[in-house]
SELO-437501 format. One record per residue (C-alpha): residue in one letter; x, y, z. Coordinates in steps of 0.001 Angstrom, whole numbers. Example, Ala and Ser with C-alpha at 12.3 -4.5 7.8 and 13.67 -1.06 7.14 Angstrom:
BEGIN
("a",(12300,-4500,7800));
("s",(13670,-1060,7140));
// end
This chain:
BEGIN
("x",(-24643,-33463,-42204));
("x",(-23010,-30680,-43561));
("x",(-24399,-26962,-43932));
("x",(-25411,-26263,-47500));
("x",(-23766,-22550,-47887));
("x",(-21037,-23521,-46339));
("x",(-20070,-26107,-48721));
("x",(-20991,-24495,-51701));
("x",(-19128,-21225,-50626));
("x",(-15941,-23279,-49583));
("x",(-16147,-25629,-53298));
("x",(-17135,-22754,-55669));
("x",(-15722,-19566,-54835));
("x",(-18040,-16473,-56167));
("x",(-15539,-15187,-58504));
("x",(-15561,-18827,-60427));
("x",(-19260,-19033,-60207));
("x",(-20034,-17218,-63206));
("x",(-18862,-20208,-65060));
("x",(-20532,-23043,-64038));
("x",(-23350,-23753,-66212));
("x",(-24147,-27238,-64759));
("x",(-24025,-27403,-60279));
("x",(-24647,-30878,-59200));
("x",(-25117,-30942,-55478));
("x",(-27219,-34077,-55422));
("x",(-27032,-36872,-52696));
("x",(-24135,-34529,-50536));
("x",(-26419,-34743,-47343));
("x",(-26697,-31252,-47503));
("x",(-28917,-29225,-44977));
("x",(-30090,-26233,-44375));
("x",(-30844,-22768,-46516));
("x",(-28694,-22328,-49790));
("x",(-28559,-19107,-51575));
("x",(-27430,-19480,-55516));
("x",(-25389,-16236,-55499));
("x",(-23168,-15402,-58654));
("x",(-24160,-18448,-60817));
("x",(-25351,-16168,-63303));
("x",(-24630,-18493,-66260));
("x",(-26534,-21923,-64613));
("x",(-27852,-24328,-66811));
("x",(-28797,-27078,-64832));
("x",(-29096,-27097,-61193));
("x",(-29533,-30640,-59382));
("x",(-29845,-30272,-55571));
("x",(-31957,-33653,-55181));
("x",(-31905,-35992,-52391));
("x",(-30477,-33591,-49313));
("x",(-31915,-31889,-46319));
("x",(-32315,-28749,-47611));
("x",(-34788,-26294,-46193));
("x",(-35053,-23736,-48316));
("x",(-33112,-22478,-51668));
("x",(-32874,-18571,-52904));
("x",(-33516,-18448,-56349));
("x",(-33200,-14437,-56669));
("x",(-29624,-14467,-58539));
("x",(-30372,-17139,-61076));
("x",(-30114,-15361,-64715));
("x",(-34061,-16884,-65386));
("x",(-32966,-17015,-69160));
("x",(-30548,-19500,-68981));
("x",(-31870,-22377,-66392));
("x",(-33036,-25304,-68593));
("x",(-32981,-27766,-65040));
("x",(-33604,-27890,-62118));
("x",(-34387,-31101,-59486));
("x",(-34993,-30651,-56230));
("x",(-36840,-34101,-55263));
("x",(-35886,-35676,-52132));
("x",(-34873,-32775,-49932));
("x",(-36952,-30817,-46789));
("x",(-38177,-27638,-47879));
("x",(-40278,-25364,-47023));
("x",(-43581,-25653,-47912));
("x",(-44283,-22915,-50742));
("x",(-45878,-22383,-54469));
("x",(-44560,-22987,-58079));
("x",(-44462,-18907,-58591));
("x",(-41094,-19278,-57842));
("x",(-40107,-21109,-61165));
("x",(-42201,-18792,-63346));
("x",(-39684,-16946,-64194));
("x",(-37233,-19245,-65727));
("x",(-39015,-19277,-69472));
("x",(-36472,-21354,-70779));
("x",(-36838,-24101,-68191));
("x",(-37434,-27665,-69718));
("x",(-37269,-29841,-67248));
("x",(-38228,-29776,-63124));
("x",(-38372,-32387,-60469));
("x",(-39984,-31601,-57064));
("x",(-41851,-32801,-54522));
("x",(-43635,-32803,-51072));
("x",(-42792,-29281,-50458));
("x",(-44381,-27871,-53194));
("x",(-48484,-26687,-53328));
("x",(-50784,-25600,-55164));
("x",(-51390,-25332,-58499));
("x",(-49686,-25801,-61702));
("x",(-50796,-22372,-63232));
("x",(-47446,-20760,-62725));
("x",(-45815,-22621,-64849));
("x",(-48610,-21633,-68047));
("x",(-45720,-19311,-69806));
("x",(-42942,-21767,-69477));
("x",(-43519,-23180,-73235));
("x",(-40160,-24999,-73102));
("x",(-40804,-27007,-70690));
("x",(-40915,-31059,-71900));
("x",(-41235,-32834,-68494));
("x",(-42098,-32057,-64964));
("x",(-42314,-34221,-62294));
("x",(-44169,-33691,-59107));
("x",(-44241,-36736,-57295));
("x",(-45522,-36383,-53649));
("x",(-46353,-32752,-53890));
("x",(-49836,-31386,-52423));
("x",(-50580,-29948,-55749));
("x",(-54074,-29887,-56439));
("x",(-54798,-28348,-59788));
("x",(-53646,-26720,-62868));
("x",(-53266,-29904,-64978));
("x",(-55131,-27827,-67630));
("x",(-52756,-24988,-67840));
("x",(-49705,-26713,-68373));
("x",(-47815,-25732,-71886));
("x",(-48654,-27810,-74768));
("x",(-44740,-28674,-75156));
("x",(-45029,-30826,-72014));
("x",(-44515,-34159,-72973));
("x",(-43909,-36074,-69942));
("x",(-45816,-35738,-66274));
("x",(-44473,-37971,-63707));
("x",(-46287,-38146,-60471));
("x",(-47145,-41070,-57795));
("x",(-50425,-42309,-57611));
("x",(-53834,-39864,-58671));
("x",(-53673,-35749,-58849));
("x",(-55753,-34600,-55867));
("x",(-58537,-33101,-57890));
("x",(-58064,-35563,-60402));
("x",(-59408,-38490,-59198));
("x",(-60988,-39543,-62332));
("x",(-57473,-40019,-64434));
("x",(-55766,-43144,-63672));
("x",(-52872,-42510,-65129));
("x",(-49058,-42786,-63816));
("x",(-47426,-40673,-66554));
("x",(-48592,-39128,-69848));
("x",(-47210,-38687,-72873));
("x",(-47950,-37065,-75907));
("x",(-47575,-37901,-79495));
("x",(-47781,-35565,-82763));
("x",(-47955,-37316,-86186));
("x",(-47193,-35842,-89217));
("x",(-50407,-36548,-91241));
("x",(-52308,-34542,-88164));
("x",(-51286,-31753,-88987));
("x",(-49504,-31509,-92213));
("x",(-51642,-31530,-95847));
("x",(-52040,-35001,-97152));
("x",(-51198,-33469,-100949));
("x",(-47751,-32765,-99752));
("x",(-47219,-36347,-99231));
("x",(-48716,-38405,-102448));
// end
């Protein structure tokens, strides 16, 4: 196993780091705590399927991240607050580490699909952004016990919402 912070200090220098707009760092049996220092221009972050325990988000410019997995890793157990931020986020993949509810993410109204597959959250379905389009998750929603459903998707179709004259 090798130390998270070590590798990504040794592989991307902080004076290149404003640069990178896309840091994979998936399936590099990373552990440990990883702080995202200088990557003020990052896109897409993938850190998924490591041992990481924790990951400072505090340096991320929230304007720019669009992606972000972190499925698959260790981390500390903690609350979606710490994605609210990003408002131009459109897609996140977590998992067992995260808790609570989905309310946090209520302002993100880019964001198309979330997946939160083995996570203890237990509610918030209701305040998710209408732009969500995709919710992938194992099993039933604590709290939602009554919806059977694996995924959901939504469709919008043109005569729903559009005049009918405009078309004839």
């Amino acid at each position: 196993m090798a130390k998270a912070q070590a590798i990504v200090d040794k592989e991307y220098p902080k004076e290149t780091r404003k640069n990178i707009k896309k840091l994979d760092l998936s399936n590099k049996n990373l552990e440990g705590f990883l702080k995202l220092e200088g990557f003020s221009n990052l896109e897409v972050l993938n850190c998924s399927n490591n041992l990481l325990t924790d990951i400072d988000f505090a340096d991320l410019n929230p304007e720019t991240i669009k992606e972000i997995d972190l499925k698959n890793n260790k981390l500390s157990a903690r609350f979606l607050t710490c994605f609210s931020k990003f408002v131009n986020l459109k897609s996140i993949s977590i998992d067992s580490s995260f808790q609570g509810s989905l309310e946090p993410l209520k302002n993100l109204v880019k964001l198309n699909n979330i997946t939160i597959a083995g996570t203890n959250i237990d509610h918030g379905l209701e305040y998710l952004p209408v732009s969500v389009i995709s919710i992938g998750f194992d099993g039933i929603l604590p709290g939602y016990e009554y919806f059977s459903l694996t995924s959901y998707t939504s469709e919008i179709h043109y005569d729903d919402y559009t005049p009918s004259h405009l078309f004839n």
